[in-house]
N, C-alpha and C positions, 0 to 999 in steps of 0.2 A: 203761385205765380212767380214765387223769387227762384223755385228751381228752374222753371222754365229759361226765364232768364241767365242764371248760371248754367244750365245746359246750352244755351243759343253760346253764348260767350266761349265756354271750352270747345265744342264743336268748331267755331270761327276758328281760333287758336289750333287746335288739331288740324283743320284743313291746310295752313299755312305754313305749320311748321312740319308736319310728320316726317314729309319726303327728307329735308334736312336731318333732323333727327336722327331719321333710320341709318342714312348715311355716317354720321358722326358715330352713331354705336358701334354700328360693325367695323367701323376701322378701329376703333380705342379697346374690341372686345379681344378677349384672347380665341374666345371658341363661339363661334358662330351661333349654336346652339343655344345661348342666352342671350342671346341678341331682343327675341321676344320677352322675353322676361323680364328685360331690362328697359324696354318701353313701355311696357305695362304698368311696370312703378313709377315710371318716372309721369304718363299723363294720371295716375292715378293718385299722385302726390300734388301733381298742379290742381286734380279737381277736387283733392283735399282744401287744397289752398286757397283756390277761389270761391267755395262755400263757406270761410273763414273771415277772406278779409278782401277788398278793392283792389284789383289787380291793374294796372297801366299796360297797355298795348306796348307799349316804347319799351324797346331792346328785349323783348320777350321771347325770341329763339334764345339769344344768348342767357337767358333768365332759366329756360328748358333743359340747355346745355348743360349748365350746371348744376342742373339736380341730376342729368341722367351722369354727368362724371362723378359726383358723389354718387350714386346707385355701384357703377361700374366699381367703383374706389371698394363700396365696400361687399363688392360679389367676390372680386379676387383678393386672393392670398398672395404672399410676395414670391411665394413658390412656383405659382403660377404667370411671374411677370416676367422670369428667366426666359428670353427669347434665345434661339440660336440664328448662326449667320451663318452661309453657305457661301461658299465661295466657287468663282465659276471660272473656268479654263481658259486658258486663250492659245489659239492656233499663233503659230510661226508670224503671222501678218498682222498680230496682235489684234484679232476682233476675236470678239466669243462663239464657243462653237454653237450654241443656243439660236444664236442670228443666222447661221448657214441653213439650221434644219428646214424645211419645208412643211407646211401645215397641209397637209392632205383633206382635211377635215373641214368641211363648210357648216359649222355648227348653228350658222342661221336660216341654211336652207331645211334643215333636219325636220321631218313634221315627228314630231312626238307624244304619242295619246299620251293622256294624263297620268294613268297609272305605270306608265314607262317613265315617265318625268320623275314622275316622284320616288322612282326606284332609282334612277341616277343621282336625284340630289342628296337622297339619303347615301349615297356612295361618298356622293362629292364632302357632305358634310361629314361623314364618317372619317375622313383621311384625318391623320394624325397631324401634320402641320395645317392648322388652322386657318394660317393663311389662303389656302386652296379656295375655300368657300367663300372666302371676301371676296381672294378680286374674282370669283366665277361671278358675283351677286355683283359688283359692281362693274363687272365688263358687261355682264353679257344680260342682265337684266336693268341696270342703272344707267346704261349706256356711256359708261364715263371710257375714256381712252388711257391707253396703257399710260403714259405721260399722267393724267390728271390724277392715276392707280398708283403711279408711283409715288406722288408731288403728297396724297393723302396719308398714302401709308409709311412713308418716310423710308421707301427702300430703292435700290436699283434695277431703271429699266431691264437690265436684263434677268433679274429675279422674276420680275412679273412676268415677263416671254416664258422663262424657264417650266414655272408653275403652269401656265396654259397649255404651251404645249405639250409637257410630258403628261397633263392630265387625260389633253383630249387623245393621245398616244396611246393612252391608258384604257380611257373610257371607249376607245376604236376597238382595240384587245379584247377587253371587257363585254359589250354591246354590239360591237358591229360597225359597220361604215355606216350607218343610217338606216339602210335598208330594210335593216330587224326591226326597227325601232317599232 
């Protein structure tokens, strides 16, 4: 009877917080790809925790938070904290040339069977700046705006243009305009 109980409780908990959560990893993650990994311990530390001892409802995302930044804390090495910065050009008129380009690519009209999806994501998560797969996952599945992409990931707006469009540039090159898909 008391597991049921502890299972009804983390359940509640997991449905309230997950979305947050997943959000918070992937921004604080260096590579995408652990991103699962590092949910995994973290709701499996909480329901270590609450078969242990009384848990209070009160500030409990942030209670979550902080076991998935200690998980995060200790998957990476400080090797792997070394970020690079890109720096990006400006035309004569001082705007960047990133904002002139043109998106050809209606990547929400796209119908894409499953096993094509999952042949791009694995593309997308394959690219070597890690960032790529964030804001694809939080543009274009999280629904968050380039601004709210920026505002999380602590970088500039035209970083985030930069990486979408040269990706879907990429993935048009790569795949097709859609049509293959």
């Amino acid at each position: 009877m008391a597991s049921e109980t502890y299972l009804y409780k983390f359940n509640n908990i997991y449905d309230k917080t997950y979305l947050d959560l997943l959000k918070y990893v992937i921004v604080k993650c260096h590579n995408i790809n652990d991103t699962n990994d590092i949910i995994q311990e973290t709701y499996l530390e909480l329901w270590n925790i609450i078969n242990k001892k009384e848990l209070l409802d009160i500030n409990i995302k942030s209670y979550l938070i902080g076991i998935a930044n200690n998980k995060i804390k200790k998957h990476y090495t400080l090797f792997q904290k070394i970020k690079t910065i890109s720096i990006f050009e400006k035309n004569d008129k001082d705007i960047e040339l990133i904002d002139l380009l043109e998106d050809k690519i209606n990547i929400e009209n796209m119908v894409i069977q499953k096993d094509n999806w999952l042949t791009i994501w694995q593309f997308i998560k394959s690219k070597k700046n890690q960032d790529i797969p964030k804001v694809f996952y939080l543009y274009y599945k999280l629904e968050l705006s380039i601004k709210e992409i920026t505002n999380e990931l602590k970088v500039n707006e035209s970083y985030i243009k930069n990486l979408i469009y040269r990706t879907l540039k990429e993935l048009q090159k790569k795949f097709g305009d859609g049509g293959d898909f």
